[in-house]
C-alpha positions in Angstrom: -27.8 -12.9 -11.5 -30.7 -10.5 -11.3 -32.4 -9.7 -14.3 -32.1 -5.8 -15.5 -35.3 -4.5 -17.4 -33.5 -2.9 -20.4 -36.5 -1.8 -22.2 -38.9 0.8 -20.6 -41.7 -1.4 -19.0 -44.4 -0.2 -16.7 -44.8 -2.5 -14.3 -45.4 -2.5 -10.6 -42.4 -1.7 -8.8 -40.8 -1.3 -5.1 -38.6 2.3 -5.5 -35.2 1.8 -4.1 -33.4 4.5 -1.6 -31.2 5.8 -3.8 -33.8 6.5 -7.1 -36.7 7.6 -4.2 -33.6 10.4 -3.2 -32.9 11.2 -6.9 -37.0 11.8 -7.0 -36.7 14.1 -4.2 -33.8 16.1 -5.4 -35.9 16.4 -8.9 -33.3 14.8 -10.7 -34.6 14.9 -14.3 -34.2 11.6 -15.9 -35.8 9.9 -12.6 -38.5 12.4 -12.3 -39.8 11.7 -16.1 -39.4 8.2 -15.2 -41.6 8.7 -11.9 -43.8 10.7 -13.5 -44.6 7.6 -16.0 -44.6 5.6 -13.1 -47.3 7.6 -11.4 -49.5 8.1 -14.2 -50.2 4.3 -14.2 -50.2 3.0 -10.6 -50.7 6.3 -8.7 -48.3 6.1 -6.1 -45.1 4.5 -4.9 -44.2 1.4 -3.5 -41.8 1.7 -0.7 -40.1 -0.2 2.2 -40.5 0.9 5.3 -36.2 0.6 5.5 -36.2 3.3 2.8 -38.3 5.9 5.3 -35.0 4.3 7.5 -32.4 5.2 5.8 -33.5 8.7 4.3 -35.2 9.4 7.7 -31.4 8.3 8.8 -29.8 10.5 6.4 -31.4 13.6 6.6 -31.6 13.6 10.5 -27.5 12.7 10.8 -27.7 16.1 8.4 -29.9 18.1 10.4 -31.9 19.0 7.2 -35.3 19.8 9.2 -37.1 21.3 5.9 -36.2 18.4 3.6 -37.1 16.2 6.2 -40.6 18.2 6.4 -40.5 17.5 2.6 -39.8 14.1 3.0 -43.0 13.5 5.1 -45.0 15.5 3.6 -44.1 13.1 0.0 -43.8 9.8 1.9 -47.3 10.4 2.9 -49.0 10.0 -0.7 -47.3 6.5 -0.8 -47.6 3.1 -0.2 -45.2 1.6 2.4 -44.0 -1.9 2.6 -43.0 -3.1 6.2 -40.7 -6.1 7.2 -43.2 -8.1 7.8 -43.3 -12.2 8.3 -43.4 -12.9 4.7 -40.9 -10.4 4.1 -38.8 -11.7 6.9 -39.0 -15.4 6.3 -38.2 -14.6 2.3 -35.3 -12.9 3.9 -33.8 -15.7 5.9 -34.6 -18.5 2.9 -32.9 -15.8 0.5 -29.7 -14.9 3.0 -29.2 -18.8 3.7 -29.6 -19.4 -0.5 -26.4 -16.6 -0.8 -24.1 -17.8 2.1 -24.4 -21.4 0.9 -23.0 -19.7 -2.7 -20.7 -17.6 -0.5 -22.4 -14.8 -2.3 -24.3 -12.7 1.2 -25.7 -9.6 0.8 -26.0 -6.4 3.3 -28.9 -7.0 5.6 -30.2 -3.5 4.1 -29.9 -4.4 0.4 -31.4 -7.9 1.5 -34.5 -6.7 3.6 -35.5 -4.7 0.3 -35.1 -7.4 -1.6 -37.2 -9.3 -0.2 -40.5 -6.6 0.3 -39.9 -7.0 -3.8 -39.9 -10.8 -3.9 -42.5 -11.1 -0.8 -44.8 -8.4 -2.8 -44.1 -9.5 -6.4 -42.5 -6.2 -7.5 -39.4 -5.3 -9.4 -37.1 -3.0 -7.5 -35.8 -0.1 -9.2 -32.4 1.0 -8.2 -29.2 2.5 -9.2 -27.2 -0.1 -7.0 -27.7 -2.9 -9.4 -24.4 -3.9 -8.7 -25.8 -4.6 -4.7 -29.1 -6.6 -6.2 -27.4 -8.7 -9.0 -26.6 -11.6 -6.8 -30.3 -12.0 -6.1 -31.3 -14.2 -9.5 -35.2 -14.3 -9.1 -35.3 -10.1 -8.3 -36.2 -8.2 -11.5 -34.5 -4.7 -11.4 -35.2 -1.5 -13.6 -32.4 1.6 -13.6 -34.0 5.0 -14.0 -31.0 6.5 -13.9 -29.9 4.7 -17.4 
């Protein structure tokens, strides 16, 4: 089972959809967090299926400002592709969790592995989705 960081460590992370769209609607707790976050490694780490989804999201919406918003942030960060290393962590990690019968969403399992392939903890509020991953380390800043 994934590990969850209980205690408030700055490390380097990879920022989840879900905490990345708690940023941008200035949810409080996850602001302070990123704020910490910032002061250390100056920007964010994200996958490149993050810009995806919320790019997904906000379009399906037709929220044309926050979408400006969005790409105006998304531009001060750093962002992860699915690239081979990321992909072939992928398949080794998908074939680990269907031997267990324990598979994962292709999503939750691409971003995944940018954390394992780049040596980051993820921070997300879908720990549930991660847990089955044992060698992720995951942080909550929404606890």
């Amino acid at each position: 089972m994934g590990e969850v960081m209980k205690k408030y460590e700055i490390k380097e992370c990879l920022i989840d959809t879900d905490i990345f769209s708690y940023y941008m609607r200035d949810i409080p707790h996850v602001v302070a967090r990123a704020e910490e976050y910032l002061k250390h490694f100056r920007r964010f780490n994200i996958s490149s299926l993050t810009v995806f989804e919320i790019l997904k999201g906000l379009r399906k919406r037709g929220l044309v400002e926050k979408e400006r918003c969005f790409r105006t942030e998304i531009a001060k960060h750093n962002i992860l592709g699915l690239d081979y290393p990321v992909m072939d962590r992928a398949a080794t990690l998908l074939t680990g969790l269907e031997k267990k019968g324990t598979p994962v969403a292709y999503g939750d399992l691409f971003i995944a592995s940018v954390a394992l392939a780049h040596n980051l903890r993820l921070v997300t509020n879908n720990v549930g989705h991660f847990s089955k991953v044992g060698e992720l380390v995951l942080e909550n800043w929404m606890d």
